[in-house]
C-alpha positions as CSV (number, residue, x, y, z in Angstrom):
1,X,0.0,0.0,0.0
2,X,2.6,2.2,0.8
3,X,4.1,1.4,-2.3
4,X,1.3,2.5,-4.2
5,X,1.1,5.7,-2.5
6,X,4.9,6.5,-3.5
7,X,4.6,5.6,-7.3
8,X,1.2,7.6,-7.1
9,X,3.3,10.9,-5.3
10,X,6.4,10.2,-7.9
11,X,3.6,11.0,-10.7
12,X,2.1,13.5,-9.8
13,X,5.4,15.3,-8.8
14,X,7.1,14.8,-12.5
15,X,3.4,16.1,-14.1
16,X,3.7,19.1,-11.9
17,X,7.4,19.8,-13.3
18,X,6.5,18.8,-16.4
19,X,3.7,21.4,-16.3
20,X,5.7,24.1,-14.9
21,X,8.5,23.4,-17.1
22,X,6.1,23.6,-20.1
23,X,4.8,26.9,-18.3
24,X,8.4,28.3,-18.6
25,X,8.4,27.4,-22.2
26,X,5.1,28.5,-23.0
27,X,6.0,32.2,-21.4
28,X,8.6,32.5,-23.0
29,X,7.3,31.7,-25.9
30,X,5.1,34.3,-25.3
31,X,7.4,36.5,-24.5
32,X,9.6,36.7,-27.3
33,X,6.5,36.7,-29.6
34,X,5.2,39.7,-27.9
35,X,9.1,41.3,-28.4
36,X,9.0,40.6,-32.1
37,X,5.6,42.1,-32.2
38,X,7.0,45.3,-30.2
39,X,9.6,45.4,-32.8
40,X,8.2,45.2,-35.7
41,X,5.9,47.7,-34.7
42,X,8.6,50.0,-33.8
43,X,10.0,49.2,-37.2
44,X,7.3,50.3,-39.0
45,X,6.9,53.5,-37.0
46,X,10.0,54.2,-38.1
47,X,9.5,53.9,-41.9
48,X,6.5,56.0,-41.5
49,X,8.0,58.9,-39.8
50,X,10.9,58.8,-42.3
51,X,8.7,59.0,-44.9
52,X,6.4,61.5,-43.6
53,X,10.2,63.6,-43.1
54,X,10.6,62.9,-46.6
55,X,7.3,64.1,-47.9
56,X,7.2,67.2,-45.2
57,X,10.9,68.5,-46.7
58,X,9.6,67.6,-50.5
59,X,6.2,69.5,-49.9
60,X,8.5,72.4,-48.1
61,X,10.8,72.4,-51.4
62,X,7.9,73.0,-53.2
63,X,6.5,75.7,-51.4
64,X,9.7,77.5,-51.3
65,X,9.5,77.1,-55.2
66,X,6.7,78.5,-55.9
67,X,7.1,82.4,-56.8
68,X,6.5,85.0,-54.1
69,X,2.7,86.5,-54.9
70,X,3.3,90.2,-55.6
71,X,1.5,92.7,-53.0
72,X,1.1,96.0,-54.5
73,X,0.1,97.5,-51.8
74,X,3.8,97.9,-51.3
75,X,5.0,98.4,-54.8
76,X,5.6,102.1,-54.9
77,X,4.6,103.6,-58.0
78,X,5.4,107.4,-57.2
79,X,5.8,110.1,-54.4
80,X,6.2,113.7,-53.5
81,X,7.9,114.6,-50.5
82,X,7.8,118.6,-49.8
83,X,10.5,119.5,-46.7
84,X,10.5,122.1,-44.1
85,X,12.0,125.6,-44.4
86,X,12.9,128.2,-41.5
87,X,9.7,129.8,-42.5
88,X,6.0,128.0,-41.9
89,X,6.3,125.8,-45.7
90,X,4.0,122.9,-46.1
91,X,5.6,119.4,-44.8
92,X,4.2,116.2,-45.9
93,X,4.4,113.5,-47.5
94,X,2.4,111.3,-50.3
95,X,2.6,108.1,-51.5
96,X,1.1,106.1,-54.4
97,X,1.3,102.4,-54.7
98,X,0.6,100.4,-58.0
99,X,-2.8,99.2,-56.5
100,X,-3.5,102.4,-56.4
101,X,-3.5,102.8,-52.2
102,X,-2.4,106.5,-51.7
103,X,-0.9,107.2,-48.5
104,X,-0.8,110.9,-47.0
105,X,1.9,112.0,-43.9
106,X,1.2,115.5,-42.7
107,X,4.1,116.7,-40.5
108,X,3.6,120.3,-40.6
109,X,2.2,123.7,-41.8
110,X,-0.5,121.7,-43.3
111,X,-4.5,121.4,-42.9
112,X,-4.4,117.7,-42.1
113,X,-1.9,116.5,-39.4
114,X,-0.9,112.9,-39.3
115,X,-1.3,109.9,-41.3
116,X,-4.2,109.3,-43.6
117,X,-4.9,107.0,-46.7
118,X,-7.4,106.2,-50.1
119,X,-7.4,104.9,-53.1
120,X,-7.5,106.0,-56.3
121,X,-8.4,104.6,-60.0
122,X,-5.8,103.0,-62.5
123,X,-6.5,106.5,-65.0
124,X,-5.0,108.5,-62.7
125,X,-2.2,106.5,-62.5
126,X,-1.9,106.7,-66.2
127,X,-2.3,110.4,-66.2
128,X,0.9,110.8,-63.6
129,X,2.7,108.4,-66.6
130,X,1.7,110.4,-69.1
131,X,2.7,113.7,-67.7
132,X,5.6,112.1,-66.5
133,X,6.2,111.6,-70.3
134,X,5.7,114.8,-71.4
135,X,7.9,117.0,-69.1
136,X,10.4,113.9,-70.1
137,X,11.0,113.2,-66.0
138,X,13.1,110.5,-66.6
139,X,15.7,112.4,-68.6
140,X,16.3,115.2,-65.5
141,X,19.4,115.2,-63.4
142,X,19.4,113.7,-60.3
143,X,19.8,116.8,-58.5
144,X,18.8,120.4,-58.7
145,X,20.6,122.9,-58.3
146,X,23.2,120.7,-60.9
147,X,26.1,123.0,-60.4
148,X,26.8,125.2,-57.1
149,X,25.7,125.2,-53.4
150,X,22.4,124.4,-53.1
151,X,20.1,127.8,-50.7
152,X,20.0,125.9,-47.6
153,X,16.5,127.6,-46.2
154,X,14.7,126.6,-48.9
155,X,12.3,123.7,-48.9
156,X,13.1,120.7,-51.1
157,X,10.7,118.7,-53.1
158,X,11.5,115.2,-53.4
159,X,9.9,113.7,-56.9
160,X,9.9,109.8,-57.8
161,X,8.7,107.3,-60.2
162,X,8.6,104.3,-61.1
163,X,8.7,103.3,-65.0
164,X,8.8,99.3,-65.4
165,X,12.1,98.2,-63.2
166,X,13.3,102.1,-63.0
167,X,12.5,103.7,-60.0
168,X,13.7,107.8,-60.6
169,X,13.8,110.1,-57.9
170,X,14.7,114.1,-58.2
171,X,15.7,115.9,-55.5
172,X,14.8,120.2,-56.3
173,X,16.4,122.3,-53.7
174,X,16.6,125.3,-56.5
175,X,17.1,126.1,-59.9
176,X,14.8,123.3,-61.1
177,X,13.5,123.3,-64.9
178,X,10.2,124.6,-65.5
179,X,9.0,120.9,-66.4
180,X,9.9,119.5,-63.6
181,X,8.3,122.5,-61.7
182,X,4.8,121.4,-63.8
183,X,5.3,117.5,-62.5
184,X,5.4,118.3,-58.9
185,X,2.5,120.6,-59.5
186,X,0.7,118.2,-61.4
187,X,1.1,115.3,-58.3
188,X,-0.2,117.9,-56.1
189,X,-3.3,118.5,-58.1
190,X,-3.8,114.7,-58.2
191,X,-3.9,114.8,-54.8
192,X,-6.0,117.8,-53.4
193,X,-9.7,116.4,-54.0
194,X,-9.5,113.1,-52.6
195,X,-11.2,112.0,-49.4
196,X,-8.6,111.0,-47.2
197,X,-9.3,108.5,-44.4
198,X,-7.8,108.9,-40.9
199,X,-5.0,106.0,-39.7
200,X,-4.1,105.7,-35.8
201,X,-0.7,106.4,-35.6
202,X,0.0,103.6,-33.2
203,X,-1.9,101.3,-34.6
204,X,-1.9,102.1,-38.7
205,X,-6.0,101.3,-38.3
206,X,-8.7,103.8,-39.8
207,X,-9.8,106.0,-37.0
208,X,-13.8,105.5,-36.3
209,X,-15.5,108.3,-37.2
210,X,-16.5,111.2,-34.6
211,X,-20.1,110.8,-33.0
């Protein structure tokens, strides 16, 4: 009987090691599965981020390919700058862009003070180009007076303009041709009648209107 009982223990002993060893093998079975798994996920992570980097920098490339959109806001298309003198002469500032924004900078000795802006049609541009044409602008010296001191006290008038690429400027202290006397007038005129809007000097926003 007691026999029995010892073959019967021996058994049961050797199934539970074989059970645990199987266990063991089974885990790490398991194990290494679930580490191949990890890897091959990781693996493929990285193939997708490299080519996501690859398709971010070609997209990029392509972007910085493309050709700048031209704002002509800032394109400046002419301007008349009139400085101060020892006496009370008009100081400002005017600026016309090819999209025809005008901007207007009163410093001094003049009815509006500050910054203001409009807009005006494409004909008047083509009337400053025309008249431009006709006093031949772009054939004037830099410069006036051409030869000598220039009067010091006098106000200068600053004329430019820009004809394709060409951007001329004229600077008339004194002793300026009569032509270029009729341009600057001429700019002037173009901008006496137009209804200026008011711009915050801080913030370059139109003012809202008094109520």
């Amino acid at each position: 009987m007691k026999l029995f009982f010892l073959v019967l223990l021996t058994i049961l002993l050797g199934s539970c090691f074989r059970n645990a060893k199987n266990l063991k093998v089974n885990a790490f079975v398991i194990e290494k599965k679930l580490e191949d798994s990890l890897f091959a996920v990781e693996a493929e992570k990285q193939v997708l981020l490299q080519n996501y980097t690859k398709d971010s920098i070609r997209t990029a490339d392509s972007i910085a390919a493309l050709p700048v959109p031209v704002n002509y806001d800032t394109v400046l298309f002419a301007s008349i700058l009139r400085s101060p003198c020892l006496g009370k002469c008009p100081h400002y500032e005017i600026r016309l862009y090819q999209s025809g924004l005008v901007e207007y900078f009163g410093y001094a000795a003049v009815e509006n003070i500050g910054k203001f802006h409009c807009r005006i049609d494409s004909a008047s541009l083509d009337a400053i180009s025309d008249m431009a044409t006709k006093c031949n602008f772009f054939a004037m010296s830099d410069f006036y007076p051409e030869t000598g001191m220039p009067i010091s006290d006098f106000p200068m008038c600053v004329c430019s303009l820009k004809k394709e690429k060409e951007l001329k400027i004229v600077y008339n202290r004194n002793d300026a041709p009569l032509n270029l006397i009729k341009f600057q007038n001429f700019l002037d005129r173009i901008f006496e009648d137009l209804q200026w809007e008011a711009l915050s000097p801080a913030t370059g926003k139109a003012l809202l209107p008094d109520r």
